[in-house]
DRENRODO-328088 format. One record per residue (C-alpha): x negated, y negated, z negated; residue number from 1. Coordinates in nm, 3 decimals. Each point is the difference from the previous one (the first is absolute). Layout:
residues N
{pt {X Y Z} NUM}
...
***
This chain:
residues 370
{pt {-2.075 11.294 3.401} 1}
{pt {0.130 -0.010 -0.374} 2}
{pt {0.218 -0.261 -0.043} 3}
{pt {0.100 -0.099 -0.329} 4}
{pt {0.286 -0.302 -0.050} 5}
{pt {0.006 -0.066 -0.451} 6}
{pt {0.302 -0.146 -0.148} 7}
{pt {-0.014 -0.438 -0.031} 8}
{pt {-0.064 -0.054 -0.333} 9}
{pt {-0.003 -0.455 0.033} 10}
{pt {0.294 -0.101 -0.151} 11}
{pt {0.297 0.047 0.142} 12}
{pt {-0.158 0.100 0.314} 13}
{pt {0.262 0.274 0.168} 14}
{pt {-0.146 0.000 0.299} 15}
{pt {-0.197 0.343 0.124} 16}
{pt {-0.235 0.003 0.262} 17}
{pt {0.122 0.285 0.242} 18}
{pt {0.374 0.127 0.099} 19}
{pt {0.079 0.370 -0.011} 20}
{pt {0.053 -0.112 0.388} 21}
{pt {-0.377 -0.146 0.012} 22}
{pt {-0.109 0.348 -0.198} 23}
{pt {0.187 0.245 0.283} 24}
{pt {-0.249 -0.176 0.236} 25}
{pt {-0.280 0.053 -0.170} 26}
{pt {0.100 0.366 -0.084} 27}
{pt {0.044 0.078 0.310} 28}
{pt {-0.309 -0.099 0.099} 29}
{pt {-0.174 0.245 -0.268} 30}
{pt {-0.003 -0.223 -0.251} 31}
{pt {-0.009 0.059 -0.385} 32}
{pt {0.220 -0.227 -0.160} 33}
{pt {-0.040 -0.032 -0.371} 34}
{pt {0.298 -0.251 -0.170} 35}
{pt {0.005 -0.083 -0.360} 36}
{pt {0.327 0.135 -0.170} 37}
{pt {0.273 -0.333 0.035} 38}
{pt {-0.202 -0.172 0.200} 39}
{pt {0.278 -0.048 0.261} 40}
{pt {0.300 -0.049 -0.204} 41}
{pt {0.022 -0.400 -0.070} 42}
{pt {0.044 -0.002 0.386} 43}
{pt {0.221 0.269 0.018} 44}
{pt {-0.193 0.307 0.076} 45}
{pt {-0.028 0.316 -0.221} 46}
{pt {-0.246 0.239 -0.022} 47}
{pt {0.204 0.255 0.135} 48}
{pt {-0.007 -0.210 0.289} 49}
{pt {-0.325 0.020 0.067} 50}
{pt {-0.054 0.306 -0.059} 51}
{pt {0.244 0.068 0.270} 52}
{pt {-0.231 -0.190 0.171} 53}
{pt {-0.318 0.215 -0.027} 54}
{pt {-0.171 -0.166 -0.281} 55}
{pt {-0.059 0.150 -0.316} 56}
{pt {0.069 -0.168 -0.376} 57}
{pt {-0.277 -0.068 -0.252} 58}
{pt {0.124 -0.082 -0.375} 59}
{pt {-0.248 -0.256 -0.060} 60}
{pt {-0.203 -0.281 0.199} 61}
{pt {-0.328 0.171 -0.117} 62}
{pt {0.063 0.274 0.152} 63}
{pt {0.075 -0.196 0.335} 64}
{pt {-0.275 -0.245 0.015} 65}
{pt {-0.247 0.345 -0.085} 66}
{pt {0.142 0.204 0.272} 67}
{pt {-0.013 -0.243 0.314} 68}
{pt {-0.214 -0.132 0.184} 69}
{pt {0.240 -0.307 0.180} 70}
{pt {0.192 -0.189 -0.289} 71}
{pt {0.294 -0.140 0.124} 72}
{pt {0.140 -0.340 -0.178} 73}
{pt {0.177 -0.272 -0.022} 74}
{pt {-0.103 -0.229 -0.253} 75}
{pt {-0.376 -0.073 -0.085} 76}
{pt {-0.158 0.230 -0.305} 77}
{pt {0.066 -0.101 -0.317} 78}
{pt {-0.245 0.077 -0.268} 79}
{pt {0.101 0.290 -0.124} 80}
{pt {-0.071 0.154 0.353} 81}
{pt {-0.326 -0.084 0.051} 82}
{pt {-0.139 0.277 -0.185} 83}
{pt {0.204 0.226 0.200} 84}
{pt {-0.164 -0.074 0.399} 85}
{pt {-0.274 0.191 0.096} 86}
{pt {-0.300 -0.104 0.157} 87}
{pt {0.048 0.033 0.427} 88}
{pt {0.391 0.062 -0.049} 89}
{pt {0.217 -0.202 0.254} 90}
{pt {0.213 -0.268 -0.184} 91}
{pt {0.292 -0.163 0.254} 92}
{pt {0.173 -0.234 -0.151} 93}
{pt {0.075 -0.416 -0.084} 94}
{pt {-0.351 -0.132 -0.197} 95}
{pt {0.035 -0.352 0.022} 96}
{pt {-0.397 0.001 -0.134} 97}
{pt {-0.052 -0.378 0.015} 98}
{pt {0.240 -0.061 -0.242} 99}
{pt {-0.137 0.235 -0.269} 100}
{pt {-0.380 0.069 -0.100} 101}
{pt {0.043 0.278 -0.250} 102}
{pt {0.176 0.213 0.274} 103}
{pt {-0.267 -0.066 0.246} 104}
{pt {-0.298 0.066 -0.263} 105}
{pt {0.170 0.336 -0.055} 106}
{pt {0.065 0.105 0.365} 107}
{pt {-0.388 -0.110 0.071} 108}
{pt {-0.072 0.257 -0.275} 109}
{pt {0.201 0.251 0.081} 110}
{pt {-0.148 0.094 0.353} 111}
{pt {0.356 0.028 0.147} 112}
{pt {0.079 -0.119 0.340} 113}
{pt {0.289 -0.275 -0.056} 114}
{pt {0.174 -0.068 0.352} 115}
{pt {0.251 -0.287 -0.095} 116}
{pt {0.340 -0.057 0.162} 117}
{pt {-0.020 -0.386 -0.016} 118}
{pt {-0.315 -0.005 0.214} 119}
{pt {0.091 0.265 0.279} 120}
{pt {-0.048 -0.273 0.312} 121}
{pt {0.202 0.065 0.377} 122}
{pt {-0.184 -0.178 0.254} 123}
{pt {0.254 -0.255 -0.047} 124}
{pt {-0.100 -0.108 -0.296} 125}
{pt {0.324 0.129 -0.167} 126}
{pt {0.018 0.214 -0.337} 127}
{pt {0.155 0.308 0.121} 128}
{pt {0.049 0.146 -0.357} 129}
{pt {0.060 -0.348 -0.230} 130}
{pt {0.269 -0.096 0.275} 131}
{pt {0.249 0.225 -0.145} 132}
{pt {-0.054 -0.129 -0.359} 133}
{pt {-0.020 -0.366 0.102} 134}
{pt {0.381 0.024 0.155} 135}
{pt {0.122 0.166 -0.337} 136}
{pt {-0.189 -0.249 -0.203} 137}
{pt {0.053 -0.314 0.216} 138}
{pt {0.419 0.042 -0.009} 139}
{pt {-0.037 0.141 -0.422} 140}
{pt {-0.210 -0.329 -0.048} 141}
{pt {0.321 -0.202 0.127} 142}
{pt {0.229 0.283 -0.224} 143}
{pt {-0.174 -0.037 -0.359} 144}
{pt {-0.064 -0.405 0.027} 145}
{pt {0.367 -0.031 0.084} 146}
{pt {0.065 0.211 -0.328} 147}
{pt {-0.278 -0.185 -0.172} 148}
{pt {0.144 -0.353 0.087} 149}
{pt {0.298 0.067 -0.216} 150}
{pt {0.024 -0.188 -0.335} 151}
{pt {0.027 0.307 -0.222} 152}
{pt {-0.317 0.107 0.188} 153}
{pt {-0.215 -0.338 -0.098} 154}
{pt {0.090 -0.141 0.327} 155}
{pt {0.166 -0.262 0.129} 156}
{pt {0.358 0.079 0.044} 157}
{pt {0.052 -0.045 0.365} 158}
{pt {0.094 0.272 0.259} 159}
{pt {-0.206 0.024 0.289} 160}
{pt {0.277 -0.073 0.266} 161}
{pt {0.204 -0.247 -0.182} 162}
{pt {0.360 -0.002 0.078} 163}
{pt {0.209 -0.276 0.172} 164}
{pt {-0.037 -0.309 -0.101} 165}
{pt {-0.333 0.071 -0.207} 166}
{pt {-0.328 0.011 0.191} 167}
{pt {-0.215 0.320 -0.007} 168}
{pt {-0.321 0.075 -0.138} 169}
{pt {-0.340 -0.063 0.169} 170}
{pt {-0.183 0.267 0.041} 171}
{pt {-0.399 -0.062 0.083} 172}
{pt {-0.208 0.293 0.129} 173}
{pt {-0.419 -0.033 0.045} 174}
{pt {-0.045 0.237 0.291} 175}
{pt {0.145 0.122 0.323} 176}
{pt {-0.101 0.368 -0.013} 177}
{pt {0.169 0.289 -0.037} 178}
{pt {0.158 -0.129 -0.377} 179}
{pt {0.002 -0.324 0.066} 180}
{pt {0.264 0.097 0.330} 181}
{pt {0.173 0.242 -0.194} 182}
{pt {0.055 -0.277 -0.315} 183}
{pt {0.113 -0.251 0.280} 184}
{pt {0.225 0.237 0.133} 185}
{pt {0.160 0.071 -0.312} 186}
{pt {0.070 -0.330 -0.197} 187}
{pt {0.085 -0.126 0.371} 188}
{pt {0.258 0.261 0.047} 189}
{pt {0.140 -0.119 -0.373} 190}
{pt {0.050 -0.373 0.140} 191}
{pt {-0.366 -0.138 -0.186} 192}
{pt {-0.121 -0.288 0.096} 193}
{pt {-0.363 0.145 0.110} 194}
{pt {-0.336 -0.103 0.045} 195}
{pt {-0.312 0.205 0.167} 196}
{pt {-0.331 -0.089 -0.013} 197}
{pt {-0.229 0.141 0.188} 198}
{pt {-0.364 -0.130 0.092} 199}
{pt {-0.025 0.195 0.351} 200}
{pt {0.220 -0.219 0.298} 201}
{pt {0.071 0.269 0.224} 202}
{pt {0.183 0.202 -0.269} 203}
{pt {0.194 -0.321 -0.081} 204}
{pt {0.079 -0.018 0.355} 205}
{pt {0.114 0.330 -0.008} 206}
{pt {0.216 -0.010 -0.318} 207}
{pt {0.143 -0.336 0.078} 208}
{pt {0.130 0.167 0.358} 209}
{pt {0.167 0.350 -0.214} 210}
{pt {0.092 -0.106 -0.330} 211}
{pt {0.370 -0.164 -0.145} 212}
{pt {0.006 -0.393 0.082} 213}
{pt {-0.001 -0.018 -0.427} 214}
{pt {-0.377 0.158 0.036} 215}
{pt {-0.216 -0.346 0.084} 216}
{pt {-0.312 0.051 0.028} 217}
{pt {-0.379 -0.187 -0.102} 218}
{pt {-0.345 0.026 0.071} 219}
{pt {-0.132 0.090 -0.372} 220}
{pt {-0.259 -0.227 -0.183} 221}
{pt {-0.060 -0.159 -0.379} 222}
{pt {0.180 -0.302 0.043} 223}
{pt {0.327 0.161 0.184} 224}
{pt {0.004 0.267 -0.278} 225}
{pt {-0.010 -0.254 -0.301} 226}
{pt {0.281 -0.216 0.145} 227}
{pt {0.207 0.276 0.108} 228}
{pt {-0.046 0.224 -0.355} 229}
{pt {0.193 -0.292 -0.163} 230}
{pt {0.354 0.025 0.148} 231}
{pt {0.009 0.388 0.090} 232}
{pt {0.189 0.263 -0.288} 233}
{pt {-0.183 0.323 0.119} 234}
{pt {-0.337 -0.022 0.144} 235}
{pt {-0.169 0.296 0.094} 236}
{pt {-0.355 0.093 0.113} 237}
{pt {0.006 0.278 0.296} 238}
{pt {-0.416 -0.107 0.070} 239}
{pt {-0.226 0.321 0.187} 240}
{pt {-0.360 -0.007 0.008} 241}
{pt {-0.056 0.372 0.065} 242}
{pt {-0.222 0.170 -0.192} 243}
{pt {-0.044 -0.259 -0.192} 244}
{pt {0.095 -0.211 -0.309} 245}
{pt {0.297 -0.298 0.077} 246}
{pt {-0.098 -0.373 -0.013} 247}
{pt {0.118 -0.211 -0.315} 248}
{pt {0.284 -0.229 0.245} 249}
{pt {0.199 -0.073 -0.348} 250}
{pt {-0.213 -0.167 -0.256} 251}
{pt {0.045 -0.003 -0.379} 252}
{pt {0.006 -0.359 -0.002} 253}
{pt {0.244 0.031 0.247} 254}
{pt {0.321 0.177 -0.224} 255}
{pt {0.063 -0.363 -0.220} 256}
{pt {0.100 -0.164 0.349} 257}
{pt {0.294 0.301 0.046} 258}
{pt {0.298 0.006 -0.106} 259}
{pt {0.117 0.169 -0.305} 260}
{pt {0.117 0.336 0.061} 261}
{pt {-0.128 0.046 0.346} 262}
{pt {-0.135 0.338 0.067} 263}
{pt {-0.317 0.109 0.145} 264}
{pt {-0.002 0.338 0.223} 265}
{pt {-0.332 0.137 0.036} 266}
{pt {-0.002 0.261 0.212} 267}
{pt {-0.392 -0.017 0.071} 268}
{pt {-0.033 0.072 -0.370} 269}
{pt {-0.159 0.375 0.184} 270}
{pt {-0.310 -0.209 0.101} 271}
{pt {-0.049 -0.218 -0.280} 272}
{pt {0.309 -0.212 -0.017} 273}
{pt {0.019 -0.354 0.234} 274}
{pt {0.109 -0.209 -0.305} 275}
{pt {-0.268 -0.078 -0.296} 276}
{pt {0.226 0.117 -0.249} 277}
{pt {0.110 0.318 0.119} 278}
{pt {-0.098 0.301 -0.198} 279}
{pt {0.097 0.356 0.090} 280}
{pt {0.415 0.079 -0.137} 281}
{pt {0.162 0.376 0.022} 282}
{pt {0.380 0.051 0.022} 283}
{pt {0.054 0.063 -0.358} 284}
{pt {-0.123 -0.363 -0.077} 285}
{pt {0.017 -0.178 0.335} 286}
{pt {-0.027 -0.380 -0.079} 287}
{pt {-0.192 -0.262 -0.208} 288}
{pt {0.055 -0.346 -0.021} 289}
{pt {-0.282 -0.305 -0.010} 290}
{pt {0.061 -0.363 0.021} 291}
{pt {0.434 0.106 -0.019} 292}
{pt {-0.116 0.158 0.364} 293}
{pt {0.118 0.337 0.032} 294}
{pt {-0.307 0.253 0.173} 295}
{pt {0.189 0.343 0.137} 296}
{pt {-0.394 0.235 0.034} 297}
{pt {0.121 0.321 0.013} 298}
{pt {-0.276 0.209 0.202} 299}
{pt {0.187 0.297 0.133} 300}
{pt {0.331 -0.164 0.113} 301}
{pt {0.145 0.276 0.204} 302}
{pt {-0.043 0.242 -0.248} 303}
{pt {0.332 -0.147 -0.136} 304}
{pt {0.161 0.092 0.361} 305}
{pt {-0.161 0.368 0.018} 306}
{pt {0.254 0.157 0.285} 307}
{pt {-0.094 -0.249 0.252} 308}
{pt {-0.367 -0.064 -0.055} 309}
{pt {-0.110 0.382 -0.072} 310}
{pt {0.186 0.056 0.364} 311}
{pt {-0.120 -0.301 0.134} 312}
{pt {-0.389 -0.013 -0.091} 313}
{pt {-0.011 0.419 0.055} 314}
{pt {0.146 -0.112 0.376} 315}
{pt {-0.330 -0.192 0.023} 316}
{pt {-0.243 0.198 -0.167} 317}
{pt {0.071 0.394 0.152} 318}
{pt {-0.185 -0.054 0.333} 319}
{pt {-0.282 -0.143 -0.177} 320}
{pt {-0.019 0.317 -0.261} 321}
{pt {0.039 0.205 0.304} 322}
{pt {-0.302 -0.115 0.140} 323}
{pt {-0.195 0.009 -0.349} 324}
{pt {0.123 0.331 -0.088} 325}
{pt {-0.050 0.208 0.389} 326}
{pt {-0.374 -0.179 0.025} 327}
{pt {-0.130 -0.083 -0.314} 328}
{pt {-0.071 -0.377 -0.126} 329}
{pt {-0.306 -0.019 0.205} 330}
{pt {0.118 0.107 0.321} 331}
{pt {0.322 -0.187 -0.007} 332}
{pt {-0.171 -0.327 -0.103} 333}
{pt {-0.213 0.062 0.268} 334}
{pt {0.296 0.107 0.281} 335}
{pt {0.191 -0.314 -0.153} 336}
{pt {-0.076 -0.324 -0.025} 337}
{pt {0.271 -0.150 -0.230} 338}
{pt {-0.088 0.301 -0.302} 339}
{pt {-0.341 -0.121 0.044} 340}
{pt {0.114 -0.345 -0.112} 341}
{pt {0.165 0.199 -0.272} 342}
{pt {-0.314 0.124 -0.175} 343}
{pt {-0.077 -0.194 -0.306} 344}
{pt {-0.250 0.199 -0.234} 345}
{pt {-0.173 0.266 0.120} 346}
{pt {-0.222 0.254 -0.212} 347}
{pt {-0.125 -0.303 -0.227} 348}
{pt {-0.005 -0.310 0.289} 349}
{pt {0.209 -0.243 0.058} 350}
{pt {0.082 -0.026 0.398} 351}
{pt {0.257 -0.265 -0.002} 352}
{pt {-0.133 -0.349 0.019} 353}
{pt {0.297 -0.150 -0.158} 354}
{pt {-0.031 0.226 -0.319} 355}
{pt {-0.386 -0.082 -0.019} 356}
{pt {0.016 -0.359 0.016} 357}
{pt {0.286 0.001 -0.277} 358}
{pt {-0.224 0.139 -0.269} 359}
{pt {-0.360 -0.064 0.162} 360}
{pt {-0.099 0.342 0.082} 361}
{pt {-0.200 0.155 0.249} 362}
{pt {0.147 0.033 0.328} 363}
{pt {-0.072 0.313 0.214} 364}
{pt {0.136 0.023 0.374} 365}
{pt {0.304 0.300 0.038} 366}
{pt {-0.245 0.117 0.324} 367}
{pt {-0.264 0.105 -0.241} 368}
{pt {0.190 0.245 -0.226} 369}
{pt {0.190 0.144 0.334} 370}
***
């Protein structure tokens, strides 16, 4: 297969979506790798390294998206790149449809195949290729609202873990997933006072029995969030309905009952945001502030940590380009279960529920175009 992996061009996205490692595996299995010219280098890989690798270096991402047939991505299309995918090429990468019509209007029209990280499924029920991205951004989430709570920053003033003699801050997380443990982890291990809510009991059960004695944790409703969202500095919203877009749990009306300066995390901000007010932030201009509450949006956090999530989500997602790559989308999604949860738009239909319900649009089984 051709196999074509463009430069991220989101802002501030450093991230790129295969190692010269992950492209000597591919090689080796006769595999043309095309890589844009500097695609590797925020994370630390030249082209010279890849083309040690076996692949070969195209000046421009025209010339990659026109010469393969499997694009290889991290970050959803933007707009400029729609143009650019051709009808029955292979697109791999994070969508995140349900939180954005226009992309999936253009990906219906462009007659590609879109398989999307976030929805590849192990029998399990866990998200083999968000996991990786979920740890980065559940312990940055804890990172940049620490930063964000400091006084020059809009925020309060107060340091997450206090010192002696002054109490710590609290710390309230919606969600015990993957981001939601990582956050916990994190403000916990900086002596936060923390709070996890969580609407599913056994998980509670489960994170009550592992986590720091300073993690307590809740069963999540209206009520328990309004109380609790007036006494905590940094709340943040770690909320997973896969596939589709995140439930409102942080109300407009809500902000006046916060305190002044407290800062709002949303890391769900990928599938539509879990607070009313969050809107879509990049690195360059991470924060905005309503109400004196401070909302930290930014939609591609590890792209500020490129090093560990490039090695970290290409860990994840080799095996599964493997598969794609040796058999072809149709036969792997057929051989594999959890890339057939992947598939999202094929050829013009929509055959993810989740994506069809979030705009309305006609829902086609995954059997049917296999």
């Amino acid at each position: 297969m051709i196999i074509g992996v463009p430069k991220e061009i989101k802002s501030n996205e450093n991230r790129v979506a295969l190692t010269p490692a992950g492209a000597l595996e591919l090689s080796k299995r006769k595999h043309k790798i095309y890589i844009q010219s500097t695609a590797g280098n925020g994370s630390g890989f030249s082209d010279q390294m890849y083309q040690d690798a076996g692949a070969t270096i195209l000046s421009t991402i025209e010339e990659v998206y026109d010469k393969s047939e499997m694009i290889i991505k991290v970050k959803e299309p933007i707009a400029s790149e729609y143009s650019l995918i051709k009808e029955n090429q292979l697109i791999f990468t994070y969508f995140h449809f349900a939180s954005y019509e226009p992309l999936t209007t253009a990906m219906i029209k462009s007659g590609a195949i879109c398989l999307a990280y976030e929805t590849v499924e192990l029998p399990d029920r866990s998200l083999p290729l968000l996991v990786p991205m979920s740890e980065v951004a559940g312990r940055m989430a804890i990172q940049e609202g620490a930063k964000f709570l400091e006084k020059p920053q809009k925020g309060k003033g107060i340091l997450l873990g206090g010192v002696p003699g002054v109490p710590p801050a609290k710390v309230l997380i919606l969600g015990g997933g993957v981001v939601g443990t990582q956050a916990a982890k994190m403000a916990a291990g900086l002596g936060s006072q923390v709070t996890l809510l969580d609407v599913n009991l056994s998980r509670l059960r489960y994170l009550a029995d592992v986590l720091p004695p300073n993690v307590i944790t809740m069963y999540s409703n209206e009520l328990t969030i309004r109380n609790l969202i007036k006494t905590h500095d940094l709340i943040v919203g770690a909320v997973l309905i896969p596939g589709a877009k995140a439930p409102n749990l942080i109300t407009r009306d809500m902000l006046k009952t916060m305190q002044s300066g407290t800062v709002l995390v949303d890391v769900a901000i990928d599938q539509g945001g879990c607070m009313e007010t969050s809107k879509p932030t990049t690195h360059d201009d991470p924060i905005f502030i309503i109400d004196d509450v401070v909302h930290y949006c930014v939609a591609n956090m590890p792209g500020a940590v490129p090093f560990t999530s490039t090695l970290a989500l290409t860990n994840a997602t080799l095996p599964f380009a493997i598969q794609l790559a040796d058999k072809g989308w149709q036969q792997a999604c057929r051989d594999s279960k959890p890339l057939k949860e992947g598939l999202n738009v094929v050829k013009g239909k929509v055959v993810y529920q989740g994506v069809a319900d979030a705009f309305g649009l006609n829902y086609t089984d995954v059997s049917t175009v296999l």
